[in-house]
N, C-alpha and C positions, 0 to 999 in steps of 0.2 A: 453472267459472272457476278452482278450484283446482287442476284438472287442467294447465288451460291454462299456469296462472302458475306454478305448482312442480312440476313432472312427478318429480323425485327423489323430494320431501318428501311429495306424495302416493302414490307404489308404494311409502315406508316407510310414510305410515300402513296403505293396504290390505292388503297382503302381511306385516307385522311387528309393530306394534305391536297391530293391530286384535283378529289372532288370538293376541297376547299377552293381550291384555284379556279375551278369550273364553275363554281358556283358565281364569286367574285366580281370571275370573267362573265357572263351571263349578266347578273344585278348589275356591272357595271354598264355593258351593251345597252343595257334593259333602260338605265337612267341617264343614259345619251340620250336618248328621246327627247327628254325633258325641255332639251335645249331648244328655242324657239326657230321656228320657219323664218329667213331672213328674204329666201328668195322665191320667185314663183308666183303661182294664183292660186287665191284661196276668196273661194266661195261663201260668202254669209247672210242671215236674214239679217234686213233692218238699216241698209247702206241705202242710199237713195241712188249713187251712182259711184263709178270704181273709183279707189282711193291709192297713189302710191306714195309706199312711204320708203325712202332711200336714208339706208343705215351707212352712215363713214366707217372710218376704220375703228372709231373710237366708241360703235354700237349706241352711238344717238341720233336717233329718227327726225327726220325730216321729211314731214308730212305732207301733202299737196293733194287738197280736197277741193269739190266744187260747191261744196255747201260746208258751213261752218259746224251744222252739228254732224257731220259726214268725219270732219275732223275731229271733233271731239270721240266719235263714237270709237277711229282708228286709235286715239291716243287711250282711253279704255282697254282696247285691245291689245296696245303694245305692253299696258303695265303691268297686264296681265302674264303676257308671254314673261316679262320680265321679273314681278316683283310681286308676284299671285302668294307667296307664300307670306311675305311682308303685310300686304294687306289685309290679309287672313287674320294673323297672328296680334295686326294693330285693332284692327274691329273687334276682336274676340276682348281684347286690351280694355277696350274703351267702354265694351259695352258691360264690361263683368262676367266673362265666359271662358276664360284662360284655365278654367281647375276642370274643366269637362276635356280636356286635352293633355293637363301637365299634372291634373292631380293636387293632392293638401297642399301643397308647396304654393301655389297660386291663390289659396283664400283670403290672405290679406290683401293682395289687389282686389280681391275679386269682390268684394266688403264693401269697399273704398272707392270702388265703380260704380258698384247698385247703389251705392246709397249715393254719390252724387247725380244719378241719373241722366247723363248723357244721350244714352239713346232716345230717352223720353224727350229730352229737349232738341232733339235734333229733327225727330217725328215731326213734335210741334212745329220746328222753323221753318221746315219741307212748305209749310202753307203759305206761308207768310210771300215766299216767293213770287216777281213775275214770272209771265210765260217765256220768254226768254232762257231763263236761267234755269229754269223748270225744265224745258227742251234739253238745254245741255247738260243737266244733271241727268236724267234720262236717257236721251241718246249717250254717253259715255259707261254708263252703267250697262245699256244693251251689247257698248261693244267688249266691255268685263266678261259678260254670261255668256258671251257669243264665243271664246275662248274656253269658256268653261266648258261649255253644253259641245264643242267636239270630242270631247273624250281624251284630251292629250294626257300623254305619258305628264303625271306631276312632278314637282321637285322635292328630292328627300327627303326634306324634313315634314311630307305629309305621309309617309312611308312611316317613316319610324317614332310618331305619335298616332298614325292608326286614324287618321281624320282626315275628311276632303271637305274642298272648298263649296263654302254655300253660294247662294244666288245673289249677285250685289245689286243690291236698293237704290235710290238716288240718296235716300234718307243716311246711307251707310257713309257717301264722299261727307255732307253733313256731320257727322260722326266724327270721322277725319278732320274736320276745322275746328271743331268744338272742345276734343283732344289736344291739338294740337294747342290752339290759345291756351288752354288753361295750364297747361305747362310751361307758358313763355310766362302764367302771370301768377304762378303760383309762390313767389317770394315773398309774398305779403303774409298769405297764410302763415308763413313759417318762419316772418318775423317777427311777428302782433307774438306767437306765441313766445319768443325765443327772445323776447324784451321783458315780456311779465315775469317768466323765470330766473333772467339775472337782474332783473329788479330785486328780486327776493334775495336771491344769492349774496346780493354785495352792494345793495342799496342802490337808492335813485341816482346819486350823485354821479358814485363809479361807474354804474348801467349806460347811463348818458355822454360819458366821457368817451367808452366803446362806442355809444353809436347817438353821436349828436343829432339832433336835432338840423337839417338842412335850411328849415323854412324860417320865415320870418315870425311865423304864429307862434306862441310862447306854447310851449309844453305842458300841459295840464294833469300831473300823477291823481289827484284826485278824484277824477270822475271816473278812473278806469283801474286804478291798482288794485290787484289780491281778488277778482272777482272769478278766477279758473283756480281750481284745486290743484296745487303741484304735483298729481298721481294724474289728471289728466294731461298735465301739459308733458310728464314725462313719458307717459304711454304714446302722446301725439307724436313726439320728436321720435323718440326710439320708431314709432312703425312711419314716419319720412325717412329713417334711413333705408329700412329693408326697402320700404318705397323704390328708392334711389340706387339703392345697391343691386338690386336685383328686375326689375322693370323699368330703370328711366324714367320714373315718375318724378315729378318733382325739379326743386330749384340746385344746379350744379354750380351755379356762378355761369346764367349765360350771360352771351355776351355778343356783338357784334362792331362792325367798324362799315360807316359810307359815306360816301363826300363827293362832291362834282365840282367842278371848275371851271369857268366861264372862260368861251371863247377867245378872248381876248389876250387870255394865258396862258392859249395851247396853241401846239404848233400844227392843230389841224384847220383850226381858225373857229370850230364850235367846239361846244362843251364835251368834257371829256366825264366819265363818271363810274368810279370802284366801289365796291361794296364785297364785303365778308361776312354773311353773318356766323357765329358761334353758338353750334348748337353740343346736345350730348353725344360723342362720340359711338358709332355703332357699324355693323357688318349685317346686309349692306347697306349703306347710308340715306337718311330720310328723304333726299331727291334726288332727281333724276331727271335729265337734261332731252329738253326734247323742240326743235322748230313746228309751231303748228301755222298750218296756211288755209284758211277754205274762203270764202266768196268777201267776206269781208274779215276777217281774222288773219292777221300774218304777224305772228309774236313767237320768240324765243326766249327761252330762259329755263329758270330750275321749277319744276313742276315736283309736286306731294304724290305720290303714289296712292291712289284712292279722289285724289279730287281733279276737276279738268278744267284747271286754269295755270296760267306760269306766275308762281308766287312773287318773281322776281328776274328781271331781265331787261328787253327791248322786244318793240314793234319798229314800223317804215317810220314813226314819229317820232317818239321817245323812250326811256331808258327810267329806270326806278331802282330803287335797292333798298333796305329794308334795316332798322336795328329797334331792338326792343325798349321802348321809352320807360321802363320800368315802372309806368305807372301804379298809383295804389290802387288797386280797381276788385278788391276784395276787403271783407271786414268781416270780425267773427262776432259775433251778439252772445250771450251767456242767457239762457234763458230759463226763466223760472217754471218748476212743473209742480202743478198740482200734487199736493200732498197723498188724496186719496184716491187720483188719475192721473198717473205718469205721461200720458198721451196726451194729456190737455196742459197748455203754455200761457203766463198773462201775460196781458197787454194792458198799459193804464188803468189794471186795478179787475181786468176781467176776464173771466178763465175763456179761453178758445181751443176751439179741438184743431189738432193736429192731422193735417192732411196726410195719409198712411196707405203704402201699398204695399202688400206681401207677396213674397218672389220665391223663387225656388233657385240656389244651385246646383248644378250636379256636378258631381265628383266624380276624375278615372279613378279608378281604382287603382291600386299600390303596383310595381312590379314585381314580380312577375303577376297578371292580372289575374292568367287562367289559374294563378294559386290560388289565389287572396280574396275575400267575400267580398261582395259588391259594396262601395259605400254609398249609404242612405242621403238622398237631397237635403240642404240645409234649409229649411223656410227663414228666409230674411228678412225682415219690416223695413220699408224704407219711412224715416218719417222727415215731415219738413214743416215748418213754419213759415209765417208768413218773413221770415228774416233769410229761409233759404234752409238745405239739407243738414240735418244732425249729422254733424263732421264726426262729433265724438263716439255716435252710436258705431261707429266702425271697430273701436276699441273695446267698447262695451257699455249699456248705459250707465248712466251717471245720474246724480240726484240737479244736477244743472250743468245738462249739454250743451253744446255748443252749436250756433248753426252758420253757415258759412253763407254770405249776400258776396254777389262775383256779377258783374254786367254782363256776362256769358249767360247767365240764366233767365238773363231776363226775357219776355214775348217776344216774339218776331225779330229776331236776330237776323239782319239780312246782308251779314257780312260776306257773306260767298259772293252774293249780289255785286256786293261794292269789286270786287276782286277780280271778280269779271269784269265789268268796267272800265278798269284801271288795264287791263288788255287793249281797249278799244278806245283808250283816251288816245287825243291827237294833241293836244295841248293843258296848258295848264288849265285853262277853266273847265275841259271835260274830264282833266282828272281829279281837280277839286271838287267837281261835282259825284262822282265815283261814292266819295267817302259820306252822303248824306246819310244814310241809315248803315251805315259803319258802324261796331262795338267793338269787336275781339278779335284776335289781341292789341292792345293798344299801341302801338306802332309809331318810330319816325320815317318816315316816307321819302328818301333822298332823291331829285329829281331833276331829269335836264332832257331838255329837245332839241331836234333838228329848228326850231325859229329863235335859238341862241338863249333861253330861259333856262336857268338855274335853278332849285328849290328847297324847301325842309318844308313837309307836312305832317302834325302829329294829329294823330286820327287814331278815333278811341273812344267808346263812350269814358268818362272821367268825374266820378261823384262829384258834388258837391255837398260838404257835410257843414250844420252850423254851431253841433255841441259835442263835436269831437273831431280829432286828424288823423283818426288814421294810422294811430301807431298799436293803440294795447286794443283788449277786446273790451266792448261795451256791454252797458244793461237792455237787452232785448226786450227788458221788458217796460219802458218807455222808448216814445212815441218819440219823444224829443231826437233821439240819435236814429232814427231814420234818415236815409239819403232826401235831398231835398229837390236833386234833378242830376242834370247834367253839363259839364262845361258847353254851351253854346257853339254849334259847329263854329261859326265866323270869328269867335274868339280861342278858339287850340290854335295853341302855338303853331307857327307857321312865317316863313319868310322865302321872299323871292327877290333873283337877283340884288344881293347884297353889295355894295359898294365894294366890298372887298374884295370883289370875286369868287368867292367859292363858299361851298357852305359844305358844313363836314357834322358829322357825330357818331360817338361810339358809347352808345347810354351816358351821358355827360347829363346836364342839366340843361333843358332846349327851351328856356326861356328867360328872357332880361330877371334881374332881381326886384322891379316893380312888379312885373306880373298878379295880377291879381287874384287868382287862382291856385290851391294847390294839385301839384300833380303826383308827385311821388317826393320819398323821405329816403328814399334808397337808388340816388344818383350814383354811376358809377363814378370813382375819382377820377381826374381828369389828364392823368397820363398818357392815355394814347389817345387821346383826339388833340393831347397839345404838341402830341409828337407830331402829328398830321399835320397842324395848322402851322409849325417851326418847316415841317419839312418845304408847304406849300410856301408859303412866305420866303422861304429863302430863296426858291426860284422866283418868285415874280419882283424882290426887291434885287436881285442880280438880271433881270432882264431875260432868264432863261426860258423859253417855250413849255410849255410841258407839255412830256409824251406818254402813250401808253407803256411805254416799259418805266417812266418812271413812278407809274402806278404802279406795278406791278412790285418793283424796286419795295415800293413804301408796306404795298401787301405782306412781304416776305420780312419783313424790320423785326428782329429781336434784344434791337435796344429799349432797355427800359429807362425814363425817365426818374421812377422810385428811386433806382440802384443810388441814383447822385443823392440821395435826401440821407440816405444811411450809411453811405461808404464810407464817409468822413467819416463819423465818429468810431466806427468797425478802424480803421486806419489809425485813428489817434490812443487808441486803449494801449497800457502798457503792458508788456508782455510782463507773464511771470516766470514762465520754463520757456523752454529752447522750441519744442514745441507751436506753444502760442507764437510765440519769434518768426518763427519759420511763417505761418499760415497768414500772419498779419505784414509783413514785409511780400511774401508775393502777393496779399492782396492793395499795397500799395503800388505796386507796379501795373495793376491790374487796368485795363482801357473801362471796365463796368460792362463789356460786351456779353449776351448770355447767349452767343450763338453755341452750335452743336459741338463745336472741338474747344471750347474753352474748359481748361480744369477750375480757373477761380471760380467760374458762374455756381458750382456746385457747394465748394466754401461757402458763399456769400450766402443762396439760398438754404442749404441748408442750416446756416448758424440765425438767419431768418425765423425759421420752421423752429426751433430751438430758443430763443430768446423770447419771441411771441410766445412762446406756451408758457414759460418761468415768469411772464410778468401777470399773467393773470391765471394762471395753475390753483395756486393757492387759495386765490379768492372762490375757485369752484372747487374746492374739494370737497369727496363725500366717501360713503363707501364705494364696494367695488360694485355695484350695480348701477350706480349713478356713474359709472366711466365712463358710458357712450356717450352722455345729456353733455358730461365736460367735452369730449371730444367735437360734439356737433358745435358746442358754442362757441371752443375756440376756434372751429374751423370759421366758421359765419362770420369773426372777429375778422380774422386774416381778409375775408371776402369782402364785409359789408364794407369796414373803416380801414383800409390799407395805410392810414396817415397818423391810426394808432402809435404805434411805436415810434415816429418822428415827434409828433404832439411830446410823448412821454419824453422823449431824451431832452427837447428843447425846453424842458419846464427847469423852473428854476429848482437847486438845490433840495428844498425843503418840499416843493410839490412830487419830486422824481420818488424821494424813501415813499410817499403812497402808493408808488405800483414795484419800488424797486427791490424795497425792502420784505423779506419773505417773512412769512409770519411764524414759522416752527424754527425760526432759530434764533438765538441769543444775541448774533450781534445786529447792528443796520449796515444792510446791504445798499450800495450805492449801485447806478445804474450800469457805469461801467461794470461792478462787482457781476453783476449778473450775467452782461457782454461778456465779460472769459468765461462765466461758467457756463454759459452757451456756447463759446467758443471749443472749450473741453468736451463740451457732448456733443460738438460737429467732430471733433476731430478722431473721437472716440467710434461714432456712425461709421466716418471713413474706413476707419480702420478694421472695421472686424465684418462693416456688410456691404460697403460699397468698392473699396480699392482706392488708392494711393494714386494720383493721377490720373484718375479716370473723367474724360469729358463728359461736362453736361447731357449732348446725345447718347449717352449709351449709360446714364442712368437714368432721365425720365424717359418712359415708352408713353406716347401714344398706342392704347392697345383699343383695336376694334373689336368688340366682343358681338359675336349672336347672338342676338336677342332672345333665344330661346336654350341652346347649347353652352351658353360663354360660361356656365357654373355647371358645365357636366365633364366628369373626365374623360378624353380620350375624345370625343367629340367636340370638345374645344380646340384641341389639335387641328382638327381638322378643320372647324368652321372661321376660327376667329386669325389675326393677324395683329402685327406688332412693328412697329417703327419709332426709328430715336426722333428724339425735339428738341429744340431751342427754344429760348425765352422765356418769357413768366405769365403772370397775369397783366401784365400791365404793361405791355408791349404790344404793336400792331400786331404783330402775328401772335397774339395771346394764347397762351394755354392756362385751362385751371386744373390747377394738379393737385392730389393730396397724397399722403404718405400713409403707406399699411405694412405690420410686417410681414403678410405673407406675398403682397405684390409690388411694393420699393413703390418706387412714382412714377403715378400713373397718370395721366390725362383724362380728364373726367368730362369738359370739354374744349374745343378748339374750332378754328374755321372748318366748314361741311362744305363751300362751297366758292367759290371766287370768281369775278366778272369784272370786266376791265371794257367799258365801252367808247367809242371814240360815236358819235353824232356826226361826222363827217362822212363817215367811211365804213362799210359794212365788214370791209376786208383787212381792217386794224383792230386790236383786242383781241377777246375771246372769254372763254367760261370753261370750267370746270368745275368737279366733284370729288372728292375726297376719297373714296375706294373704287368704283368702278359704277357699269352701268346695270350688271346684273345680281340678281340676287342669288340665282344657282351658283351652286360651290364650284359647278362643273366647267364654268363657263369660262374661258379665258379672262371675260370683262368682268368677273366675280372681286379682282382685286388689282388690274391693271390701272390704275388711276393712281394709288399710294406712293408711288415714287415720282411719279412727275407734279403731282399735286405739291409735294416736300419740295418741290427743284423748280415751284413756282411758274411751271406751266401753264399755257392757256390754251385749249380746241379751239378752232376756229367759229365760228358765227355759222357761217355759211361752206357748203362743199366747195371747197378751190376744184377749179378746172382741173388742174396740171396734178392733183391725185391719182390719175388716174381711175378706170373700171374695177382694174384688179381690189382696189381697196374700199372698193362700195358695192354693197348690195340692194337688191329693188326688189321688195315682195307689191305685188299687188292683191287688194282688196275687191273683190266684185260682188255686187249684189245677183243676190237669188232670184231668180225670176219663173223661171218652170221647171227647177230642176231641185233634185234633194240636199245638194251641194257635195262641193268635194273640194279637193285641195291637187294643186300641180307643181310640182319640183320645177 
């Protein structure tokens, strides 16, 4: 009948649609595979003896080995099953090889990788290793290949770039920690430069006002001003954005929060201890939750996908958690080149040749491929000095490049070393010992045990410079501004069992104001660790116990302390239309709350966003190509110095017209004057792109983007995911957000992970991760985490009994012995 009546509409469905569907249906069948073996025996070379590892409901392995590289070699193989596509894609990242997959679009990573040369130093540090570490880098890596070399069905996204996974090295987890640090400490870089340029912009005075000086050392503009040409410092910034916008590279405003509390003021009777740290938000998320057990190893926590230790967690002993001490542990040197040998640098008056190796990348070709002519390999020179890698040669060379000195680069880096370690610490002396040949990234170390000990340990190699601090880039070409060592492990900051009972930090400032030593110049302000230290203190001066839900309580807090330093004067401004009226009387009623259903938190932040940009707008204007260098700088402003805009209003009368008064217009502007005119452009935002009423959660998203798809149409759809927020930057549960017009506010980053450990009790607390445990899209666990993560959930440590079977799986591992292997449902 259908035939009869539509003869078009039926030859499209048989001939078009029908075998679209089939096909679909098939590719779909086809990349069910992909999903990993949970249950059964599966046969491998290079186990010493069978391994099981029992997945909860929540698809995190609990591993029970009888040897500990037995264990490691399983957790290789699980991250494989799981996150083979992630690690792919991070190595390819790290080493400079992202454009042999994704094509031009990747060549400024891929620039900016060869020429920092990571994989070369990762090679190097492979040596430096004991056998120990050596063993577990190895056996983990065997059990990577050993998933590889079956043949399994892969995950999409190596379908549809056309590429499979290579053979993983020990040198590759290496790789993985080398990456990673230098992303936790790459704020230096991109503030030495982003201080020189608003030096220039709007003088030393004003520069400084933005972003004071924390230390006690007097600031020295002479040794170091005007010494980078402003065409490179804006090529630098402009490609840290694409940096940032499109690979994650780079400084986003992270951030972390960890603190422990002594037995005596918990209601388990030992220390109790939470940690969040705040990384760049992604799909799926940079760790991954896993209990490893073998002969002497029994530790849980969040593990890095590519390296085989738990970065953060508990063993039978103790408990640690992690925030980035923002140390300054980079410096860029400006160096002089030979006039008639651009490859030769001086030093003290004498020309030296630049160490130089030539690379090759290769490029996919354009889409569609089989149209398009192949494109030719780029031969790349890496060059370096004895100061460290030509940063600038990324951009292009320059008549005086720049080179980048980072403790990451330095010889025998045996930070993995230390990190293993810190697995097998039993007490505070074998995890202070852990950190002897520690560098990167420079880290505060929060810490508590089952023998009732409390901690903060910052561990880090940490310059010491004596003709300069650290802030602008120096002349490379004296001697005198070479580093001159490093802080002495027995003197980094460091404290145990404090009077007070507990010890907390969230990038704050982790040493007294005598201290003798500088660390970093870019402290985070101290909002949320005084939220921490008001919250703790109030129970232990009310006599209240504390528990793990009221960690957990303090984890989930989206009050900010900031809001109280600005409200008041946002309250006090006098309205001039009905308008202003309106939005300033509900924001006197307002609690300062910036949870998810609050409509003022929007107000407030967004006339925030708005006012900071009208106080120093002016001071950075240029043409229109210089828009992004303003937008970086006032972003970094809001980030570095969040007590900017308080400083400004509390100044008296006549210091306020220096930032308040605009300079293209006739009259003087008071700072109020500005406050409505920022108020007008909140209210004006509201109105035309956000909505009337609308709460805080449902106009900033946390958006999880793939790291490979989250900038492709139609494929974003599919891979990436989205969730509302509460709060700000400066809240325990911090978010760093910025404003775009094509994606409103977005979360750039936030907590990845969260741990609540109670030292009494294995079966109190718990841990979580922020989107799920898998990395396939297919996978239910691809994004089951998202909502309980937001609703401040915690997984359990350990498999409860009363779970039942139904909600656990057990694959086993056996070793090969005379047979070719094979696999059993």
């Amino acid at each position: 009948m259908l035939m009869r009546s539509y003869p078009i509409l039926s030859r499209l469905l048989i001939w078009i649609f029908v075998p679209i569907i089939l096909v679909c249906g098939i590719g779909y069948g086809f990349l069910l595979q992909s999903l990993p073996q949970t249950e059964g025996t599966i046969y491998l070379k290079g186990l010493g003896a069978p391994v099981q590892i029992v997945r909860d409901e929540h698809a995190i392995p609990h591993i029970s080995a009888e040897s500990d590289n037995d264990a490691f070699f399983a957790l290789g193989y699980l991250h494989a099953q799981d996150r083979l596509w992630q690690m792919n894609y991070n190595r390819r990242l790290a080493q400079g090889r992202l454009s042999e997959i994704m094509g031009r679009g990747s060549l400024d990573s891929d620039k900016f990788m060869r020429t920092l040369g990571f994989a070369r130093a990762a090679q190097a540090d492979l040596q430096s290793l004991d056998e120990s570490a050596l063993q577990a880098l190895t056996s983990y890596a065997n059990g990577v290949n050993a998933w590889i070399n079956e043949g399994n069905v892969l995950p999409v996204e190596f379908y549809i770039l056309d590429t499979k996974p290579e053979v993983w090295h020990p040198s590759d987890s290496l790789l993985m920690s080398k990456w990673m640090a230098f992303n936790l400490g790459r704020n230096n870089l991109n503030m030495e430069v982003s201080l020189d340029l608003l030096i220039k912009e709007m003088g030393i005075a004003k520069a400084l006002e933005m972003f004071p000086d924390v230390n006690a050392k007097a600031f020295s503009v002479t040794e170091v001003t005007g010494l980078v040409d402003e065409e490179i410092q804006q090529g630098l910034l402009a490609q840290s954005n694409r940096l940032q916008d499109r690979f994650d590279i780079g400084d986003k405003g992270l951030g972390s929060n960890a603190w422990a509390v002594s037995g005596q003021f918990t209601q388990s009777g030992l220390p109790l201890l939470g940690s969040d740290p705040h990384l760049a938000v992604q799909i799926p998320t940079m760790f991954y939750l896993a209990a490893i057990q073998g002969d002497r190893l029994n530790v849980t926590g969040a593990t890095f996908p590519g390296i085989p230790v738990v970065l953060a967690g508990r063993n039978e002993s103790i408990a640690w958690g992690t925030t980035n001490m923002i140390a300054d542990v980079q410096d860029i040197y400006v160096e002089r080149t030979n006039p008639l040998n651009d490859d030769q640098y001086e030093i003290d008056g004498q020309w030296m040749d630049m160490e130089i190796d030539e690379e090759l990348i290769y490029i996919k070709s354009d889409f569609p491929s089989f149209l398009t002519n192949p494109i030719a390999p780029i031969k790349w020179q890496v060059r370096r000095t004895r100061n460290g890698p030509l940063i600038s040669d990324a951009i292009g060379r320059v008549e005086r490049p720049l080179a980048l000195r980072w403790t990451g680069f330095d010889e025998a880096d045996k930070s993995y070393q230390s990190f293993l370690g810190i697995n097998y610490a039993v007490d505070w002396t074998s995890f202070k010992s852990a950190f002897k040949d520690y560098a990167v990234p420079a880290s505060n170390f929060i810490y508590a045990d089952v023998h009732g000990d409390i901690g903060l340990f910052g561990a880090g190699k940490i310059p010491i410079r004596s003709h300069s601090n650290g802030r602008l880039p120096v002349p490379g070409w004296q001697s005198i501004y070479d580093w001159e060592g490093y802080i002495p492990l027995d003197s980094v900051p460091q404290i145990l069992n404090p009077e007070k009972g507990y010890v907390a930090n969230s990038n704050n400032k982790n040493h007294p104001d005598d201290y003798p030593y500088m660390v970093s110049h870019l402290w985070a302000a101290p909002y949320r660790v005084d939220s921490i230290r008001q919250t703790l203190e109030s129970h232990i001066k009310k006599g209240e116990k504390l528990t793990v839900q009221d960690f957990v309580n303090l984890q989930g807090s989206t009050d900010s302390l900031q809001v109280g330093e600005l409200l008041g004067f946002i309250q006090n401004m006098t309205p001039r239309n009905s308008k202003q009226e309106g939005a300033i009387n509900k924001l006197k009623e307002w609690s300062g709350s910036l949870s998810t259903d609050s409509t003022e938190a929007v107000i407030y932040l967004v006339w925030v966003k708005h006012f900071r940009g009208l106080l120093i707008a002016d001071d950075l204007k240029g043409n229109a190509l210089q828009e992004e260098r303003s937008n970086r700088l006032q972003f970094l402003t809001g980030l570095r110095n969040p007590k900017f805009i308080k400083s400004v209003i509390e100044q008296g009368e006549d210091l306020q017209f220096k930032w308040c008064d605009l300079i293209d217009t006739e009259v003087q502007e008071s700072c109020e004057d500005l406050g409505l005119m920022a108020l007008d452009e909140t209210l004006k935002e509201i109105d035309r792109k956000i909505g009337a009423d609308k709460p805080w959660g449902d106009v900033l998203k946390v958006h999880y983007g793939h790291q490979a798809f989250t900038n492709t149409q139609l494929l974003d759809l599919v891979f990436d995911r989205d969730i509302g927020k509460g709060g700000d930057r400066y809240s325990v549960n911090s978010v760093n957000w910025a404003y775009a017009e094509d994606t409103g506010y977005r979360v750039s980053t936030t907590a990845n992970f969260r741990q609540v450990v109670d030292l009494n009790d294995w079966e109190q607390g718990g841990f979580i991760i922020d989107t799920g445990q898998s990395g396939n899209v297919l996978s239910q666990h691809y994004d089951d985490n998202i909502v309980p993560f937001k609703a401040l959930t915690l997984w359990p440590w350990r498999i409860k009994a009363e779970q039942g079977a139904r909600k656990e799986s057990t694959l086993i591992l056996e070793p090969i012995k005379h047979s070719s292997g094979k696999k059993e449902s």
